[in-house]
N, C-alpha and C positions, 0 to 999 in steps of 0.2 A: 612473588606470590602476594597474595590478600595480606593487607592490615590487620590490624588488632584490636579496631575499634575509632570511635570516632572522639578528637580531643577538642578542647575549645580554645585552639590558636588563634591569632588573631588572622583578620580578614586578608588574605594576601592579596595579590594582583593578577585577574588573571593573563594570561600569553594569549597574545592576537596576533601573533606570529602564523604566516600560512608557508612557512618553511618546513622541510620534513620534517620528522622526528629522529630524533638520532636512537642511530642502533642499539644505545647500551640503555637508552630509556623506553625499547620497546619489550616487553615481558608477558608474563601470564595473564593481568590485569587487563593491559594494551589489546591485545589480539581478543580477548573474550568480548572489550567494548568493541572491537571493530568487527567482529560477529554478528552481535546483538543490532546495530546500528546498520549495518551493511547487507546486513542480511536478517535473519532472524533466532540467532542462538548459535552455538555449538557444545558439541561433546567436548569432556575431557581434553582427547585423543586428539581434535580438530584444535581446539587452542593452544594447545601444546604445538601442533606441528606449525599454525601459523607465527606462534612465539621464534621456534628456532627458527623460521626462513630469514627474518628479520623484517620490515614494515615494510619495504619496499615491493620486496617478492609477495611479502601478504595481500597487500593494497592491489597488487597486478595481476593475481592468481584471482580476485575477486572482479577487478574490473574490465580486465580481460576477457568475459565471460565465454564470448563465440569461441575462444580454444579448448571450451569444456563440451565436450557430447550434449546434447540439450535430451531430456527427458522424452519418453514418445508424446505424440501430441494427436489427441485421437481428431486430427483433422476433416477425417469422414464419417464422423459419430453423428456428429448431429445434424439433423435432417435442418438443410436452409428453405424447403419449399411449405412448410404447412400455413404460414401466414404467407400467402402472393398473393399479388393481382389476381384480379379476374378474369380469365382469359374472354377475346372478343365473340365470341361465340356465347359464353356463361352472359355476359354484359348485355346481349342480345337477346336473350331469353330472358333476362331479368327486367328489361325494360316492357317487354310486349305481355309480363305475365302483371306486371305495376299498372301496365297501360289497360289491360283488361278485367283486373279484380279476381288475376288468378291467386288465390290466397292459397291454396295448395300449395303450387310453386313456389310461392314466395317462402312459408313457412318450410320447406324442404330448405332456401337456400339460409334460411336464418339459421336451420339446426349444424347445416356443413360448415356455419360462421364461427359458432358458440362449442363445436367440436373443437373445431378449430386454434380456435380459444384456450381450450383444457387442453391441448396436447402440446400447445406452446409454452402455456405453464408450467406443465410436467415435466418439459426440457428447458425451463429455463434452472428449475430445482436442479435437474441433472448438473448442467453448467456448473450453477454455484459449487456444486461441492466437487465438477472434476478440477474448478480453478484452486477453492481448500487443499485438495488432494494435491494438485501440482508444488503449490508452499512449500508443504510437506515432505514432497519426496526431491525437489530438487536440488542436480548438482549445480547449479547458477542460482544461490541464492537473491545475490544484487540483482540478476535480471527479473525475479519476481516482485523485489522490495520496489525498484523503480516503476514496473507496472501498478503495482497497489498506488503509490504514488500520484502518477500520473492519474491513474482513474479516480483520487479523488482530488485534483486537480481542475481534471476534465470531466466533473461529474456529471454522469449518465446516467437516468435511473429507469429499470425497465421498467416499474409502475406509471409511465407516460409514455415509453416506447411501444410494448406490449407486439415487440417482434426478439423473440429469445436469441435469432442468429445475427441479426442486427448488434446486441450486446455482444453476442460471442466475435463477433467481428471486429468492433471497435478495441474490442480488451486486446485479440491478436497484432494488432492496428496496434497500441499503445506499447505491446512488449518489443517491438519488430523494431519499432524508432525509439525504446526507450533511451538508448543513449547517445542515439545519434544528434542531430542536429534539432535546436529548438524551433530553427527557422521550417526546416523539414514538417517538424511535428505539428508546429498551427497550420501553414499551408494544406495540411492531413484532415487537420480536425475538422478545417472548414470543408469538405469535399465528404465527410463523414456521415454515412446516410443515419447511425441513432442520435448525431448530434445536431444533423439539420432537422431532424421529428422532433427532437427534444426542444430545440429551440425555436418552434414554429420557421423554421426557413422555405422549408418547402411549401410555405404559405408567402412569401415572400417576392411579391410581385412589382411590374415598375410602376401599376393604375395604382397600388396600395401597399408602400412599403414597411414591413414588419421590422419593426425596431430592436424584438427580442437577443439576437444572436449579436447583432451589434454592440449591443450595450455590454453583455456579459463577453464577447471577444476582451473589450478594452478592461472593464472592469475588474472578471475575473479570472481569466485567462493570459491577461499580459502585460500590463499596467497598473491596477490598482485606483481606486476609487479616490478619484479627485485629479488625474493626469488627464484627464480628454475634455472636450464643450460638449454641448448640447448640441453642435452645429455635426462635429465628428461623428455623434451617435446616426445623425438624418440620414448623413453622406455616406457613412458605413453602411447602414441599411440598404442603399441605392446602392452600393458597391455589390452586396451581396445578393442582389435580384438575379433570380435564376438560378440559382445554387440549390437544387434541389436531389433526387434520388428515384429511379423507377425499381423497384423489385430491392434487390441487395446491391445495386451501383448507384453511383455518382452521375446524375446528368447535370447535364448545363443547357438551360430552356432560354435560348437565344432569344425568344420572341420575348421574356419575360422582364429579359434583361433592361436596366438604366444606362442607356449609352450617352447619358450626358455628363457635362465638365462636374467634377466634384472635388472639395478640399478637406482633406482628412491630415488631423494633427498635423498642418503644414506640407501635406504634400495634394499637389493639386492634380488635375490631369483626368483622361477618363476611365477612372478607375474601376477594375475589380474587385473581385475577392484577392485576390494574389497583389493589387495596387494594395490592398486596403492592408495586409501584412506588410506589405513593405516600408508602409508607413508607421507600421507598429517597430519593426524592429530597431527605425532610424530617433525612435523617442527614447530620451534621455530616461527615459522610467521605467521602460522593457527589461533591460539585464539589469538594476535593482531588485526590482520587483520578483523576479523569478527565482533569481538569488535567494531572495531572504525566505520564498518558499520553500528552497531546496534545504536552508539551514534550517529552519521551523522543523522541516521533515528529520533531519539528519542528524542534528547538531544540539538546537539548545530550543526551546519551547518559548518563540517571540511573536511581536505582531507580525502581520504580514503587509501594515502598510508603513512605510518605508520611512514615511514622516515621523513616526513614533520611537525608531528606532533610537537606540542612545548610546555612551560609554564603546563598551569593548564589541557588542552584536552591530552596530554601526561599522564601525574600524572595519572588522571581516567581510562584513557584507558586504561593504565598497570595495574591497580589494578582490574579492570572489566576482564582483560583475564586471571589474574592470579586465579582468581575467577572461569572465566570458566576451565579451567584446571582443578583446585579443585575439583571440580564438573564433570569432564569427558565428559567434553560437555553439558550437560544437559543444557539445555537454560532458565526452567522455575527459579532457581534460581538468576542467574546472570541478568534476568529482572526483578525478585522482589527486589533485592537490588537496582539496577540500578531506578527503580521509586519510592523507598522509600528513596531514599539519599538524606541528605541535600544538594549536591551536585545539582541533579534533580532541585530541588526547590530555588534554587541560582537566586536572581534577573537576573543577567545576561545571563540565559539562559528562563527564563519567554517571552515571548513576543520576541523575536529572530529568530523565522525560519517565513522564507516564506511557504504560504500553498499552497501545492501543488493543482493542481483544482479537484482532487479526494477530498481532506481536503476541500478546498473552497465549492463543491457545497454540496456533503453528511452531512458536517458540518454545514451548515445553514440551512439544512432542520432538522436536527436533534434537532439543539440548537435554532433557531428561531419560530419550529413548523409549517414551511409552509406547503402548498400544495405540494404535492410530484410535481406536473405537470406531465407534459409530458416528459417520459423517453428519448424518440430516440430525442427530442429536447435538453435533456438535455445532452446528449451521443454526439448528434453532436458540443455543444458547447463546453465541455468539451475536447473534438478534435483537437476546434480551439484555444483552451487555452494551447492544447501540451502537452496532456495526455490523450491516447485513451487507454484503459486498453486492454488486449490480444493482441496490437500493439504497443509494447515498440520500438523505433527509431533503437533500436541494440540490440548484446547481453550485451551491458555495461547496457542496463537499461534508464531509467533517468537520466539527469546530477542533476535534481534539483536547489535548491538555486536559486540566481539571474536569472535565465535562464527560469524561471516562466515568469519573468517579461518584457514585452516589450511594447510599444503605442500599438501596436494588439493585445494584451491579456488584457491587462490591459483594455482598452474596453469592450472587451468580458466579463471578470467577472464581469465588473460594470451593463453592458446589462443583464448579466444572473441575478444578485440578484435582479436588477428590478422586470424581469420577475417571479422569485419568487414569492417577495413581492405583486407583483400587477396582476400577469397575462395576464401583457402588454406587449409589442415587439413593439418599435419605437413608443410608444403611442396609440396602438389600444390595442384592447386584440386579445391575440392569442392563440386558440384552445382549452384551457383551460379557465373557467368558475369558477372555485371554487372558494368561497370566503374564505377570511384570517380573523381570529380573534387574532390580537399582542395583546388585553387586557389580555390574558393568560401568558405572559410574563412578568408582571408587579406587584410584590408583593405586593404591596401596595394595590390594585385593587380588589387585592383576600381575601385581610383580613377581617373575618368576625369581625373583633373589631373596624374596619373604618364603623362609622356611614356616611360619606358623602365623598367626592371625595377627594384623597391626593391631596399637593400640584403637581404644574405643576412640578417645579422645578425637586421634589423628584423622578416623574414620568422618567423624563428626567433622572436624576443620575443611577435610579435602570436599567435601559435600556443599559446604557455607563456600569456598572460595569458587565453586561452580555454579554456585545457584543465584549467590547473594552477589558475590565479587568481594567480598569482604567479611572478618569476622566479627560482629559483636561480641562485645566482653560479656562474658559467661555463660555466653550461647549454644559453645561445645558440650557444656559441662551438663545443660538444661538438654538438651538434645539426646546424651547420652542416657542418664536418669529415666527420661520420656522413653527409649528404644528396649532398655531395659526391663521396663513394667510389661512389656510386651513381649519379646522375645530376647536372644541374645545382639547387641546390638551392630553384632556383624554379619547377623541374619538378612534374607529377605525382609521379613515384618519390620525387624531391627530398623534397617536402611528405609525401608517402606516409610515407617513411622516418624521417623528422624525429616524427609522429605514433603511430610504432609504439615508437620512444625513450621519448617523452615517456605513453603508455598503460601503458608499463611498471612505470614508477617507483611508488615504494609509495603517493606524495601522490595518483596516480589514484583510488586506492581510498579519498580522502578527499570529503567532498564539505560 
């Protein structure tokens, strides 16, 4: 179970070992971090059962995902035709009403544009909150943790797409290969109609080649800034002529195309888009580089270029890419060693990342059991915490880390877990009515072998080792006091109160 507090031992060393974990060092501690990390939290009842399997069966029950039922997935919800084309007949009328000063016509088709418009927006909001809503209720947690992932990875933002099924697609695009093959997944992205929009591709011709997609393929997608020439960038871009999209597919505009000799990172020939990965995957800086993403992601809060790396985040990282190499890319092995390593489970990286507010808010409804609330309130605060998902800041993504954190976030997530907990907003209740029951949270509570009420204390402990992973010295004692003033503290209010304490504290914001 949870410690007792933190001592000032001296600095030890840490394990850069990507050998298992052995079974008698996997426990309650263990399994709640490979929740929190692999997914986004769990109950009591969930870390407990991943504790007894032992870390093997935990790590394969997680990464196994396809033998879990996957959630319904409203595939026919949303409508893909309100942003198309014009059909040839509309294009014809549009052109003889432009060529004659029909301003009637014109102005009808501006309004069917700007309808258009608003009703894609409306389903893009939809979206965002049925992708919150999937977080939430799914039994494949890692398959969502890797889609977030990836998307901001491959960051998309509809604010430049401004085609809602377009996102909807790519995100489905991102979960489908989330752990398949890396090589699979860029060959994907390039062929990707939000990420040929987003990257001016489908502007991307052989009279005037667009350099955008190129530059950010090498730079932020699979290499790292300072592995490729200026020359790679030109020849990329000529590789990726014609790689464009009609409607919601992928075409390929032959006439558009560079059919001439080109040399990218050493490999020459008449390349494509599929030349031009191939040449990404064969550079010595591909499986570092994506590595040290996956551990940024996973593991420990580092740079992501590769150069910088040092000590013991170096050691892992090399031995994780040499891994993927091995493997051919394949991702699903290289994350099961990577969450089964004693490494993984090394005090020093336990309790060490900031959670991002997709982690913060999905994760407390998950591991605390609250009331789902209200989505689009939950979607606007999570906004103002600096993470709106389908509106990543750039294509770099998320910075992450510290950058969570600031007096106006930090707020916001304290206000949100509030409103969680209680269904209150500045002390009223707001919109939501559902009542909370934390006595489900409390093992002690549920034990049919407890004839009458645990201690407060114990109540208080079992609380802090699910919430925090750990207890601070004299934090039961302070918790119980607080539940107290309040109600009995093996009440609702009690437990309410004790968990509003304890969401507060700065370690919440650790995960």
């Amino acid at each position: 179970m949870a410690g007792t507090g933190t001592t000032n031992a001296p600095k030890r060393k840490v394990v850069t070992s990507l050998l298992p974990i052995r079974d008698e060092d996997f426990g309650y501690l263990q399994a709640r971090h490979l929740l929190l990390r692999a997914g986004f939290g769990g109950t009591d009842e969930q870390i407990r059962t991943l504790a007894s399997w032992g870390p093997e069966r935990a790590v394969d029950h997680l990464v196994n995902y396809e033998d879990i039922p996957a959630s319904s997935d409203p595939r026919g919800e949303f409508d893909s035709n309100i942003i198309r084309p014009p059909s040839k007949a509309e294009r014809q009328d549009f052109l003889r009403a432009r060529q004659a000063g029909d301003e009637d016509t014109l102005a009808r088709y501006r309004d069917l544009r700007q309808k258009a418009q608003r009703a894609d927006r409306n389903q893009m909001r939809e979206i965002v909150q049925w992708w919150f809503a999937r977080m939430i209720q799914t039994p494949r947690p890692l398959e969502e943790k890797l889609t977030l992932f990836w998307h901001g990875h491959f960051a998309t933002s509809y604010r430049s797409i401004e085609d809602s099924y377009h996102m909807y697609g790519q995100n489905r695009m991102l979960r489908g290969q989330a752990m398949g093959s890396f090589a699979d997944l860029l060959r994907s992205i390039v062929r990707n109609p939000a990420m040929l929009k987003y990257l001016n591709n489908n502007n991307n011709r052989k009279s005037n080649p667009n350099e955008n997609f190129a530059r950010e393929l090498m730079e932020l997608f699979s290499l790292g800034e300072g592995n490729y020439a200026e020359r790679d960038i030109k020849d990329g871009a000529k590789a990726l002529t014609g790689f464009t999209y009609q409607d919601d597919a992928f075409v390929f505009n032959k006439s558009a195309h560079d059919n001439t000799n080109k040399n990218i990172l050493g490999v020459s020939g008449n390349l494509d888009a599929d030349g031009f990965v191939t040449a990404i995957l064969r550079s010595p800086a591909c499986a570092p580089f994506i590595c040290a993403k996956l551990y940024k992601f996973f593991v420990a809060d580092i740079p992501t270029d590769t150069r910088e790396l040092t000590g013991h985040h170096r050691t892992v990282v090399r031995a994780m890419s040499q891994h993927l190499l091995q493997e051919r890319y394949e991702l699903k092995p290289v994350i099961r060693k990577m969450l089964l390593s004693r490494h993984f489970y090394d005090p020093a990286n336990m309790g060490s990342k900031i959670k991002s507010p997709v982690e913060l808010l999905v994760g407390s409804i998950r591991s605390l059991n609250t009331p789902t609330r209200n989505l689009v309130l939950l979607s606007q605060a999570m906004d103002m915490m600096g993470q709106s998902i389908f509106f990543p800041p750039s294509v770099k993504g998320w910075d992450g880390g510290r950058s969570w954190i600031n007096t106006s976030t930090l707020f916001t997530r304290q206000n949100t877990l509030v409103y969680l907990l209680t269904g209150r907003v500045n002390g009223r209740r707001f919109v939501d009515s559902s009542n909370y029951d934390p006595t489900r949270l409390v093992p002690s509570m549920n034990d049919p072998r407890n004839d009458g009420d645990p201690p407060s204390t114990l109540i208080a402990n079992e609380l802090l080792d699910l919430v925090l992973g750990y207890r601070p010295l004299g934090a039961a004692e302070q918790l119980v006091d607080a539940a107290s003033k309040v109600d009995a503290p093996n009440s609702v209010e009690g437990i309410t109160t004790m968990l509003l304490l304890i969401t507060s504290m700065p370690e919440y914001q650790l995960c």
